[in-house]
Every structure is written in C-alpha cells, then in structure tokens.
C-alpha positions as CSV (number, residue, x, y, z in Angstrom):
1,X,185.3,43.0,-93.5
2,X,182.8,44.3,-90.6
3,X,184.6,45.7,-87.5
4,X,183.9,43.9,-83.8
5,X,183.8,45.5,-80.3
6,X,184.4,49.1,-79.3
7,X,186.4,50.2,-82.6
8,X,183.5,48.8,-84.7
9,X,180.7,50.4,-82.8
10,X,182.8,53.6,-82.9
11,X,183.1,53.2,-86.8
12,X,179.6,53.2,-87.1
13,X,179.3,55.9,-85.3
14,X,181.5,58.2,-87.0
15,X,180.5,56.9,-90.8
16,X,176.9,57.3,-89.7
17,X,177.5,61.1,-88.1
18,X,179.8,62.0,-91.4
19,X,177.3,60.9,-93.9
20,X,174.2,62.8,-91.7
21,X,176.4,65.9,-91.6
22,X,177.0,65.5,-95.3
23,X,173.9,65.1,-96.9
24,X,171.2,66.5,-94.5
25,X,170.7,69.4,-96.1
26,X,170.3,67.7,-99.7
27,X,167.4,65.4,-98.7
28,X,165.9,68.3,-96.6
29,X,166.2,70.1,-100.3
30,X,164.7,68.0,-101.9
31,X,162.0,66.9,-100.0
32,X,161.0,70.9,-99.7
33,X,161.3,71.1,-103.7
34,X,158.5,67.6,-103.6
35,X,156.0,70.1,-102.2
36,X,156.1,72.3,-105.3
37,X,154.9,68.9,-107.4
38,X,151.9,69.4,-109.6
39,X,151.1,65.9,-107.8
40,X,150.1,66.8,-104.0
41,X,150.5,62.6,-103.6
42,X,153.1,61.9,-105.5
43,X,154.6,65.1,-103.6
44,X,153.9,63.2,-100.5
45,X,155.1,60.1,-101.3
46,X,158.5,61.1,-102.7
47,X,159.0,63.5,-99.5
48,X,157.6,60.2,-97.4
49,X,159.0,57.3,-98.9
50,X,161.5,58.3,-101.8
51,X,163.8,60.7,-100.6
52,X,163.8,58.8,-97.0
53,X,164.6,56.0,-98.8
54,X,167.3,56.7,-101.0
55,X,169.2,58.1,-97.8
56,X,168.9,54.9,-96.1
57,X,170.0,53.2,-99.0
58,X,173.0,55.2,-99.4
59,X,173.7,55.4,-95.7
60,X,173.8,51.6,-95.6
61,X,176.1,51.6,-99.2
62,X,178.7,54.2,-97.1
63,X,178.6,51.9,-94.0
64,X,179.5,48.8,-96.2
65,X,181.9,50.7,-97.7
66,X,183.7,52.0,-95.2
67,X,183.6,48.3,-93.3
68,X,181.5,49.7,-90.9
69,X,178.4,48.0,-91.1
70,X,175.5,48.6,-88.2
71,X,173.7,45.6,-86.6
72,X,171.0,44.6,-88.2
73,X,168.7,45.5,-85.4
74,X,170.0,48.9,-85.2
75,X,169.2,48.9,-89.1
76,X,165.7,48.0,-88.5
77,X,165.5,50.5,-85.9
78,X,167.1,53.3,-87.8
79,X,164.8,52.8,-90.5
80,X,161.7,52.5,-88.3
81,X,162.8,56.0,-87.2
82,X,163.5,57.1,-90.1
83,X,159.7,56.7,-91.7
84,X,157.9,58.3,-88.6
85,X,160.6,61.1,-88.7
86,X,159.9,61.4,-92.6
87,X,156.0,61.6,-91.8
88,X,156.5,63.9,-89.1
89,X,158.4,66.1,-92.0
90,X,155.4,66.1,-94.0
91,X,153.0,66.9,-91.4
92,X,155.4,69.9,-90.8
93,X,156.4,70.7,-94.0
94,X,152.6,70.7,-95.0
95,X,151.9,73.2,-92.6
96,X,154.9,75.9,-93.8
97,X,157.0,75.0,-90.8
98,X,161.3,74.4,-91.9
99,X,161.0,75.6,-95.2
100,X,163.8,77.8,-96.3
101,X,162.6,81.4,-98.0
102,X,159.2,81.0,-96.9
103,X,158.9,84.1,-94.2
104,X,158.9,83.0,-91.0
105,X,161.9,82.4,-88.5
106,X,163.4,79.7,-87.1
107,X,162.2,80.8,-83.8
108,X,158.6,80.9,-85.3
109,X,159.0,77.5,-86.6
110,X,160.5,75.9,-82.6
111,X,157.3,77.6,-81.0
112,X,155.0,76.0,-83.3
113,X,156.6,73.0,-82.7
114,X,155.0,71.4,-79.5
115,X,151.1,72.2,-81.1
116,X,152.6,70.1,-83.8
117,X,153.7,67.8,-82.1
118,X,150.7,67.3,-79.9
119,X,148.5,67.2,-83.9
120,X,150.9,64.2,-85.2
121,X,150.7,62.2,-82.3
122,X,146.9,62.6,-82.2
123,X,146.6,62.4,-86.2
124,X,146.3,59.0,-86.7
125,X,143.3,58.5,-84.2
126,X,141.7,61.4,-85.6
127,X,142.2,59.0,-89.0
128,X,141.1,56.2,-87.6
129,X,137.7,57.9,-85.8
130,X,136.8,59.5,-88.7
131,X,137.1,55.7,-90.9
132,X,135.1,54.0,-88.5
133,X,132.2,57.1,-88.6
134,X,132.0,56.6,-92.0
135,X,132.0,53.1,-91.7
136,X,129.3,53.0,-89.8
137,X,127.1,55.2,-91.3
138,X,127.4,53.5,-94.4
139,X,126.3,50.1,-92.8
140,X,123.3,52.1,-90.9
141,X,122.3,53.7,-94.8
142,X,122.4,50.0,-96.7
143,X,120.6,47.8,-93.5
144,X,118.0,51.0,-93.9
145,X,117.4,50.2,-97.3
C-alpha cells in the first residue's frame, strides 16, 4: 500500500537517498568498464541507456517494495533527468574526465568541468548545424546534376 502526505513523501525520500547511496558507485562502475567495449556504440549505448536503465528499474522495484512509491510525475521527471545526466556521463566519460585509475585528480576533473559543460550544452546544435550543411550540400550536388 502507497503512503499519503508528509510520511509518504518523506518515505520516498529516504528509499530514494538509500538506494542512490547504495548503488552509485556500481553503475558509475560499470558504465566506466562499457568504455573498454570492443564496440565504441554498443559502449555508448550500454553506458547511455542500459546501465541508466536498469537503475531506474531497480530504483522503482525498491520504492514499490518498500510502499514507497513516487508520483508518477516525479517518475517521469526523474527519469527525464536521469537520460540527460547519463549523456552528460558519456560526454565526460569520453573525454577521460571521473574515471577511477586514469591519472588525473579530482580537482583536475571539477576545473574541467564548466568547458564541459559549456561543449554539452552547445553539442547538440553543433549536431544539428553540421546535418543541415550536409543536407544541403547534397541537395545543391543532385539539382546540379
């Protein structure tokens, strides 16, 4: 039976914050181990979409066990967050910054952090520009045929 009210949200809370503390490390684990794949995509899809994925799967089984189950619209928002954060690993991870036993501090890894920042946001323009060039250019070659 789901919880109401105050108790409830607090519930959520502290499965939520128990099962983060828990596990965090394991999925950051083995979404670092996905970059050694032979498989660059299916590297980046298991560190984008299938490690991400199980977690929210198994964070939603824990809240249902526990009676604790989140709104649904703070589900759909968790898991919204949840992809761009999982992209935003990749981006990083892609780049050598948070990897354990790979050289470079923690503190190197926070100062890199707002140019990285700055090149995910932009990213997806950058994408986007670059489709529409190419786009175009192939249109201009086949109407100069």
């Amino acid at each position: 039976m789901a919880r109401t009210g105050f108790s409830g949200r607090l519930a959520v809370v502290v499965v939520e914050t128990a099962y983060v503390t828990l596990t965090a490390g394991l999925y950051a684990g083995l979404q670092q181990k996905a970059l050694g794949l032979r498989s660059r995509l299916l590297g980046n899809l298991t560190i984008a979409f299938a490690v991400p994925g199980i977690a929210q799967l198994l964070d939603w089984l824990a809240h249902r066990a526990a009676g604790a189950v989140a709104p649904p619209r703070a589900t759909l928002a968790v898991c919204i967050f949840t992809a761009i954060s999982a992209l935003f690993h990749l981006y990083v991870m892609r780049r050598g910054v948070f990897l354990s036993g790979q050289g470079c501090s923690l503190l190197d890894d926070f100062r890199r952090i707002p140019r990285l920042i700055a090149g995910f946001v932009v990213r997806p323009v950058v994408i986007v520009s670059n489709l529409s060039l190419r786009l175009v250019r192939t249109i201009e070659s086949q109407t100069a045929l």
